[in-house]
DRENTIRO-37148 format. One record per residue (C-alpha): residue number from 1; residue in three letters; x, y, z. Coordinates in steps of 0.02 Angstrom, whole numbers. Layout:
+-----+-----+--------+--------+--------+
!   n ! res !     c1 !     c2 !     c3 !
+-----+-----+--------+--------+--------+
! NUM ! ALA !      X !      Y !      Z !
...
+-----+-----+--------+--------+--------+
This chain:
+-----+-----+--------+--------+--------+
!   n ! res !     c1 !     c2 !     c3 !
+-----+-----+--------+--------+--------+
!   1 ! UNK !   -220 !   5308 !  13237 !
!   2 ! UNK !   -273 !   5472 !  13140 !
!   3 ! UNK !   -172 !   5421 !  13006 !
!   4 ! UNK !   -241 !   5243 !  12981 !
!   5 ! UNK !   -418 !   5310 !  12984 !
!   6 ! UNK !   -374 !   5417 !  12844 !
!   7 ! UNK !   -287 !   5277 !  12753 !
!   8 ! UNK !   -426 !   5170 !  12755 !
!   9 ! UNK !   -545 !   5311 !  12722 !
!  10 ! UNK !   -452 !   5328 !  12556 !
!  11 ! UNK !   -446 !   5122 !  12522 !
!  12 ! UNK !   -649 !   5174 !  12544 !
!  13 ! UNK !   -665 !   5291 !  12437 !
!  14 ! UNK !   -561 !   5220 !  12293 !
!  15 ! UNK !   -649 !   5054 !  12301 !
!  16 ! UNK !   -800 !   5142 !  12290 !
!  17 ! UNK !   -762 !   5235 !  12137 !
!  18 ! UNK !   -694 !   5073 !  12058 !
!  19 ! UNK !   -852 !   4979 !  12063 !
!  20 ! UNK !   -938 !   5136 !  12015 !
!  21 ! UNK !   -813 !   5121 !  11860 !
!  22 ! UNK !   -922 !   5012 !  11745 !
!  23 ! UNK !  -1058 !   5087 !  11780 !
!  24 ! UNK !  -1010 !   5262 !  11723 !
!  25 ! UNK !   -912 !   5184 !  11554 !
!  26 ! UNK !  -1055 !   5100 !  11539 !
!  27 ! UNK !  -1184 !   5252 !  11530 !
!  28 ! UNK !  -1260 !   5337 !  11347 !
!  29 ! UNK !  -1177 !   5482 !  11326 !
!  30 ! UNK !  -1278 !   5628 !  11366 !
!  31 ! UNK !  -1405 !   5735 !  11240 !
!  32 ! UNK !  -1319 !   5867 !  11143 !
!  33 ! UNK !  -1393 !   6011 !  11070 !
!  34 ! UNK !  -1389 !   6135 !  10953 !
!  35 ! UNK !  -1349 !   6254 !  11086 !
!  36 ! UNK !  -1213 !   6145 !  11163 !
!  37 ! UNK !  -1114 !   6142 !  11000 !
!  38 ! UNK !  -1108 !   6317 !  10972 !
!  39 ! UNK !  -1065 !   6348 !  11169 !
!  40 ! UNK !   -914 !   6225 !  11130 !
!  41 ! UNK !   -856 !   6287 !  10945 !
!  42 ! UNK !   -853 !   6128 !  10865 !
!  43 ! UNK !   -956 !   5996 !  10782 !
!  44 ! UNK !   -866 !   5805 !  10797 !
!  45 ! UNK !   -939 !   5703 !  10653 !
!  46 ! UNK !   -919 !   5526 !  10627 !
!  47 ! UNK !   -885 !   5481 !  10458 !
!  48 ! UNK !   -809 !   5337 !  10342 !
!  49 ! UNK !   -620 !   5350 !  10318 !
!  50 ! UNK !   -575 !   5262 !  10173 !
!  51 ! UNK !   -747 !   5237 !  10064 !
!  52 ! UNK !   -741 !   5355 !   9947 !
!  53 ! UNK !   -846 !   5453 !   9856 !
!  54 ! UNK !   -932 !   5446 !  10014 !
!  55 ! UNK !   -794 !   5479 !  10145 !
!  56 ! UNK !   -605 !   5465 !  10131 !
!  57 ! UNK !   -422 !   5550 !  10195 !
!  58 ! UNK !   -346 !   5646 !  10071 !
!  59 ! UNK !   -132 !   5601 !  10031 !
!  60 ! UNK !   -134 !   5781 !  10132 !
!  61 ! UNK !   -241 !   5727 !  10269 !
!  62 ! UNK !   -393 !   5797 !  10231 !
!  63 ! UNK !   -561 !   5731 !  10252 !
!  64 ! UNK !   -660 !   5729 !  10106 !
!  65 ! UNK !   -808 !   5660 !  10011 !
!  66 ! UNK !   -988 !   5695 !  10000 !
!  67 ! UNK !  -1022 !   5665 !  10180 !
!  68 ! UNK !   -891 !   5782 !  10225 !
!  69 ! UNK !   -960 !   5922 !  10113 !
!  70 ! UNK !  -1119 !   5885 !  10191 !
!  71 ! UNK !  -1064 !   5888 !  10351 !
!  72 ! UNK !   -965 !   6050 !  10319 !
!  73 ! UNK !  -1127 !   6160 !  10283 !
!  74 ! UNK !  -1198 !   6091 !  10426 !
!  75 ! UNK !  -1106 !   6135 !  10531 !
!  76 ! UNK !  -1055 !   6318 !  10436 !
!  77 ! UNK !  -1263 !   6336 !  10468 !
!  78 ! UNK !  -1226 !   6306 !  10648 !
!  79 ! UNK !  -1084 !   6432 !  10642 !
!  80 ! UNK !   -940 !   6297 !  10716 !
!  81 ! UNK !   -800 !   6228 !  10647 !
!  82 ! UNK !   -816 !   6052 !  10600 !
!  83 ! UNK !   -683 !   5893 !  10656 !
!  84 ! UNK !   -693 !   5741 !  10580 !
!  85 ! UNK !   -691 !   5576 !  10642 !
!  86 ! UNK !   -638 !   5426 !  10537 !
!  87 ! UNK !   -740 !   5266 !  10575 !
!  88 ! UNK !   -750 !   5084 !  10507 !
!  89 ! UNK !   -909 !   5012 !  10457 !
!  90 ! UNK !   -931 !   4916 !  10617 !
!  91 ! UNK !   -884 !   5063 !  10752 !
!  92 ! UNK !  -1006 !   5202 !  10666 !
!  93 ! UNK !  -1146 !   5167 !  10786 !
!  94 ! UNK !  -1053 !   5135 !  10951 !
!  95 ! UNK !   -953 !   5296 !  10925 !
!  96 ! UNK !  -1110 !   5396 !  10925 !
!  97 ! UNK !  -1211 !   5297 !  11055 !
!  98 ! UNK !  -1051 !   5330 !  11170 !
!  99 ! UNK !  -1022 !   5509 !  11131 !
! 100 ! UNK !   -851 !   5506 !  11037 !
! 101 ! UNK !   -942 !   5602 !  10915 !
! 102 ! UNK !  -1104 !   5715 !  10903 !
! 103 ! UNK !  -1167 !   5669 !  10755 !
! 104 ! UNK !  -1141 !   5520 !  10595 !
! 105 ! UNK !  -1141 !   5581 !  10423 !
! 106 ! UNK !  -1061 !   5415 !  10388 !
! 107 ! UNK !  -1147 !   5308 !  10236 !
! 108 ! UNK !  -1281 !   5256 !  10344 !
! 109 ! UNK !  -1414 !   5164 !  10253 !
! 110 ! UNK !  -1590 !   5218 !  10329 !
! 111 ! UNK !  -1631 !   5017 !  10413 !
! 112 ! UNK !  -1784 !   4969 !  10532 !
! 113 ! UNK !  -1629 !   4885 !  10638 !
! 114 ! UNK !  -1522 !   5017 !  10629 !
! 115 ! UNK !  -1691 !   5146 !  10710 !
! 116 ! UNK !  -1673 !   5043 !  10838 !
! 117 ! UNK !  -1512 !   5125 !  10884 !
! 118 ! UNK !  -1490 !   5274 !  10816 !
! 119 ! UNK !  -1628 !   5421 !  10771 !
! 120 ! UNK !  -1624 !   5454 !  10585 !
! 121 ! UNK !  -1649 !   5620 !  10518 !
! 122 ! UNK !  -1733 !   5641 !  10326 !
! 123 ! UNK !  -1647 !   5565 !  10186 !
! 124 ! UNK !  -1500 !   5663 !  10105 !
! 125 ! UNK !  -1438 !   5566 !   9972 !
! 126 ! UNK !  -1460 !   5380 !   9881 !
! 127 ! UNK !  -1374 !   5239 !   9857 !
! 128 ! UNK !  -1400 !   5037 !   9776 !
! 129 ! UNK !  -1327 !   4873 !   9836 !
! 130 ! UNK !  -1251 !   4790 !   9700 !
! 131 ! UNK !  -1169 !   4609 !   9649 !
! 132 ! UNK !  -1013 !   4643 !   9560 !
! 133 ! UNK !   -945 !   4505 !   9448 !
! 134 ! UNK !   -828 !   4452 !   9304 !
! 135 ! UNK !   -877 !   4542 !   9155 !
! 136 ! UNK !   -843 !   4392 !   9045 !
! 137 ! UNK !   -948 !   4298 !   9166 !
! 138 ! UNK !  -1166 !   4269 !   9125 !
! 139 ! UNK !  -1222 !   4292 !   9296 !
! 140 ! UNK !  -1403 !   4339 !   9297 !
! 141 ! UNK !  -1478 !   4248 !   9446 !
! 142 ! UNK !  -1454 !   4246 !   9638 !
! 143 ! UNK !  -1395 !   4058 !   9607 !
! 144 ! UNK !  -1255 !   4111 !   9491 !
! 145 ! UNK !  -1184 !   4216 !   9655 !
! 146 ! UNK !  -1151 !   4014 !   9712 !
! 147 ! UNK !   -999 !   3996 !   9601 !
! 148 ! UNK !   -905 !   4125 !   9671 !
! 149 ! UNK !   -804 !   4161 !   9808 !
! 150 ! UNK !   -890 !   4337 !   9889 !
! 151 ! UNK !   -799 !   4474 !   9984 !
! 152 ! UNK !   -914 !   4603 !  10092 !
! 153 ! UNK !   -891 !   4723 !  10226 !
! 154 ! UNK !   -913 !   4653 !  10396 !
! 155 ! UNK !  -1096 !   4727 !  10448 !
! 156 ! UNK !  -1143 !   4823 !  10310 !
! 157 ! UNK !  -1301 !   4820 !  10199 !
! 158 ! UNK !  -1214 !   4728 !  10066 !
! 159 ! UNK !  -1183 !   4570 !  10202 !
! 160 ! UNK !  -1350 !   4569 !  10230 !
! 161 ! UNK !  -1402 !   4568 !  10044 !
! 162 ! UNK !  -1264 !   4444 !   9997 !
! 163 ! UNK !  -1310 !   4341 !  10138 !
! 164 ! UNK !  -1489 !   4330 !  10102 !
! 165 ! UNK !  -1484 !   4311 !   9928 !
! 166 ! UNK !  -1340 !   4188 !   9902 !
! 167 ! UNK !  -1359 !   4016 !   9876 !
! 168 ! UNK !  -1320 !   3893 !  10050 !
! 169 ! UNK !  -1138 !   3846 !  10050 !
! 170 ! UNK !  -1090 !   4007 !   9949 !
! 171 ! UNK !   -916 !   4047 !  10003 !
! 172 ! UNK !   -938 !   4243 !  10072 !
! 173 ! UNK !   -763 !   4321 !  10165 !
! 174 ! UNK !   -808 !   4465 !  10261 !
! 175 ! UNK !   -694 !   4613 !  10298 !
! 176 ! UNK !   -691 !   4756 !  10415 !
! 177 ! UNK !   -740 !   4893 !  10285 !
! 178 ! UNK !   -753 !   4942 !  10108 !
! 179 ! UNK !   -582 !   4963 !  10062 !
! 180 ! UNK !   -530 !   4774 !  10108 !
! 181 ! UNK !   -655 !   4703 !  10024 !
! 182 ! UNK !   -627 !   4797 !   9882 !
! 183 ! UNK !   -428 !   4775 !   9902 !
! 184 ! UNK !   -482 !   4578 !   9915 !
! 185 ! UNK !   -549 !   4569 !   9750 !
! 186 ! UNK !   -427 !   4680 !   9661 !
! 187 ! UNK !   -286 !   4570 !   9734 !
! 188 ! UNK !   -357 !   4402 !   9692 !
! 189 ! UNK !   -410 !   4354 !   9853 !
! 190 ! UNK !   -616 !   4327 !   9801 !
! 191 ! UNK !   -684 !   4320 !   9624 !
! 192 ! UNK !   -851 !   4434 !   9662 !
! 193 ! UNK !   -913 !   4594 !   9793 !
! 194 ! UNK !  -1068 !   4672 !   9878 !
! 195 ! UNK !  -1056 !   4816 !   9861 !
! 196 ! UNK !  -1134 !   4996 !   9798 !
! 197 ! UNK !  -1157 !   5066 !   9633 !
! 198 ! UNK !   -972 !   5171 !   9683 !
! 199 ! UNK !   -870 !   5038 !   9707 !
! 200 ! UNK !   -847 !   4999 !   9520 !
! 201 ! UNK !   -716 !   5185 !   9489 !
! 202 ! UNK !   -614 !   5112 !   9639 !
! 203 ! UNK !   -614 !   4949 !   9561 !
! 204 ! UNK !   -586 !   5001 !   9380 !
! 205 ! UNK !   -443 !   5090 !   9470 !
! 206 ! UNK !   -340 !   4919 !   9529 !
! 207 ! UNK !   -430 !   4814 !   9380 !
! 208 ! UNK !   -472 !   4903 !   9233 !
! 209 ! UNK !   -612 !   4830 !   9120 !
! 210 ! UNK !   -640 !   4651 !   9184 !
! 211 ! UNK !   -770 !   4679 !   9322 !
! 212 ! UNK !   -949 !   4773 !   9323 !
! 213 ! UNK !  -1112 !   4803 !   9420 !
! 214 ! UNK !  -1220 !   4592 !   9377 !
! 215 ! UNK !  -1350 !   4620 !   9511 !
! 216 ! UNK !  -1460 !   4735 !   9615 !
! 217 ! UNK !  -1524 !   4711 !   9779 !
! 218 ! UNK !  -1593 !   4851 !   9863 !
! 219 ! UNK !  -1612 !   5029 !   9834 !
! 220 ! UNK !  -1555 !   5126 !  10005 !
! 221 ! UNK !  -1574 !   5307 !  10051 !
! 222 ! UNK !  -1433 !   5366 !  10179 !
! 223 ! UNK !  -1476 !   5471 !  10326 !
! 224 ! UNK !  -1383 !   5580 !  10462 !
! 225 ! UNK !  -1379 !   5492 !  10644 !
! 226 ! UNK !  -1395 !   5549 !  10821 !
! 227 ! UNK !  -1458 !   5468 !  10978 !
! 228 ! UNK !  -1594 !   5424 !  11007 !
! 229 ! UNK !  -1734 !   5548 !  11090 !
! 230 ! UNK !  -1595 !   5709 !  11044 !
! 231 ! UNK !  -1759 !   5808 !  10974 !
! 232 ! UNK !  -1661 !   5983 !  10954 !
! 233 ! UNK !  -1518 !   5934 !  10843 !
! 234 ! UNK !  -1632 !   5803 !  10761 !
! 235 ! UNK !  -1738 !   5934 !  10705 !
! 236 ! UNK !  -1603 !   6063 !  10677 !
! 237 ! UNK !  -1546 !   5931 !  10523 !
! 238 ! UNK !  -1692 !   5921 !  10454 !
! 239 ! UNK !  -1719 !   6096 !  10439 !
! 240 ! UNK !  -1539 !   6088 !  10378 !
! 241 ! UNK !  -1583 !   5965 !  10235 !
! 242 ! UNK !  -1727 !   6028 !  10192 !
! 243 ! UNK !  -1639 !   6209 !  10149 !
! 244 ! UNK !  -1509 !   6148 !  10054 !
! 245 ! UNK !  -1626 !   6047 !   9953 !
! 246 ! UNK !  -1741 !   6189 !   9911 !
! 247 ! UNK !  -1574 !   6311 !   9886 !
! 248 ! UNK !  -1469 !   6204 !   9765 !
! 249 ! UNK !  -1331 !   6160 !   9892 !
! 250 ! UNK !  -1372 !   5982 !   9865 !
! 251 ! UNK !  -1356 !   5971 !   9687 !
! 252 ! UNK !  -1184 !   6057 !   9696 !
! 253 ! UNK !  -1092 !   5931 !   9812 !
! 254 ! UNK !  -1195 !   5790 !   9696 !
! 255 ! UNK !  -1131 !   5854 !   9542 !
! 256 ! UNK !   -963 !   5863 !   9611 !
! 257 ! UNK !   -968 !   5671 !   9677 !
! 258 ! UNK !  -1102 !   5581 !   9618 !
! 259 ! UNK !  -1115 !   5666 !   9431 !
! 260 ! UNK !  -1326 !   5633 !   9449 !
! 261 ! UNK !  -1473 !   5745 !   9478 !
! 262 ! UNK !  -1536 !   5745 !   9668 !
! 263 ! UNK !  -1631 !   5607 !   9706 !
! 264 ! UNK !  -1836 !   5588 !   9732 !
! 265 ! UNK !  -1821 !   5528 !   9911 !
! 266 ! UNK !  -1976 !   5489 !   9997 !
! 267 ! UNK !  -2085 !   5556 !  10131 !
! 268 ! UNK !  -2087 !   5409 !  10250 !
! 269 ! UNK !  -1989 !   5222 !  10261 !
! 270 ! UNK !  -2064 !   5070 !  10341 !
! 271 ! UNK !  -2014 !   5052 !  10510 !
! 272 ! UNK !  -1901 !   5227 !  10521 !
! 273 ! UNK !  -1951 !   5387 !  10587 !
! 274 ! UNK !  -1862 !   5532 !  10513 !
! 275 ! UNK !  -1924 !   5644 !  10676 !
! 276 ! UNK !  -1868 !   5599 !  10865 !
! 277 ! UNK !  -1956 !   5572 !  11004 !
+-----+-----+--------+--------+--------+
């Protein structure tokens, strides 16, 4: 009798933990501090795997990029060791929201949608969304986009400027990332991109000379993520960016990728708040 009490004790107690199951998957991750990544000796980034200048695995394995040299003196001004976590476009926000990592230094265009989700810190760096077409080709209008079959990554600021600004009916493939779409329209696949005013030394790469920058869309300015309401590390970034603007830190890893004088960013964006709370 003892013995079936305690077996259907257990059959309790499990069953109450499973439908507790969703409920804890299901829950933000917790706030993270400055404090709480120097207790634990590491700060997990997010970051683009395969997009570079921005972010990109070395044939030796090693991250690298702008966002990773970025991400590097942050976390050297924290005192930790960093660790690096490859995303795709589409997973950059759910990885942070869950708490896979701490913090996104991943590409991530500063957009009133994207506050929504994530709190952005002050602007680090810049970046424009492009239409890239045939050289040989006279496109000068959005309505010249219509002849041509258009790759994008799935999500990214270039869908959303391709898809607004395209002719109906225009023929747009999207693809989970930079690197396919850009891999789609070296192989053949699509005759145009969206993409950013980098994608043309990775193209020149597969297809030397025959493609180049037609149109501009939008100018972006790319900020570091974390959750929202995290006020402590929020504010330890922007201190962070702030320093390395005034101390020439910025310039180096910009002269090293990007081959441009640091950026005039601005103060404030419509509908973004570079402070939490």
């Amino acid at each position: 009798m003892t013995r079936m009490k305690s077996t259907r004790r257990s059959l309790l107690i499990a069953g109450a933990a499973a439908l507790a199951l969703p409920a804890v998957i299901g829950t933000p991750a917790q706030a993270i501090t400055p404090a709480e990544i120097k207790a634990k000796g590491k700060l997990v980034v997010g970051i683009q795997g395969d997009n570079p200048p921005w972010g990109f695995v070395t044939s030796a394995g090693k991250q690298d990029g702008l966002d990773a040299d970025i991400a590097t003196l942050f976390a050297k001004e924290l005192g930790v060791q960093v660790e690096f976590v490859p995303l795709e476009v589409n997973n950059r926000i759910p990885a942070l929201t869950t708490g896979r990592v701490d913090v996104l230094f991943a590409t991530m265009a500063m957009l009133p949608e994207r506050a929504k989700a994530v709190q952005f810190s002050k602007p680090y760096v810049a970046n424009t969304i492009v239409f890239i077409g045939p050289k040989k080709d006279k496109i000068t209008t959005n309505e010249d986009m219509g002849r041509y079959t258009i790759a994008v990554a799935k999500g990214a600021a270039q869908d959303t400027q391709v898809t607004k600004n395209a002719p109906p009916n225009t023929v747009i493939r999207r693809y989970d990332g930079d690197a396919p779409s850009i891999q789609a329209l070296v192989s053949g696949q699509v005759q145009a991109i969206g993409g950013n005013i980098f994608y043309m030394q990775r193209i020149e790469q597969g297809r030397p000379g025959e493609f180049e920058n037609k149109l501009e869309f939008q100018n972006l300015y790319n900020g570091a993520c974390t959750r929202l309401g995290e006020k402590e590390i929020n504010a330890a970034i922007n201190t962070f960016i702030d320093k390395i603007k005034a101390n020439g830190e910025l310039q180096k890893v910009y002269d090293k990728w990007m081959k441009v004088p640091v950026h005039k960013f601005p103060d404030s964006l419509e509908g973004i708040t570079f402070t939490a709370s």
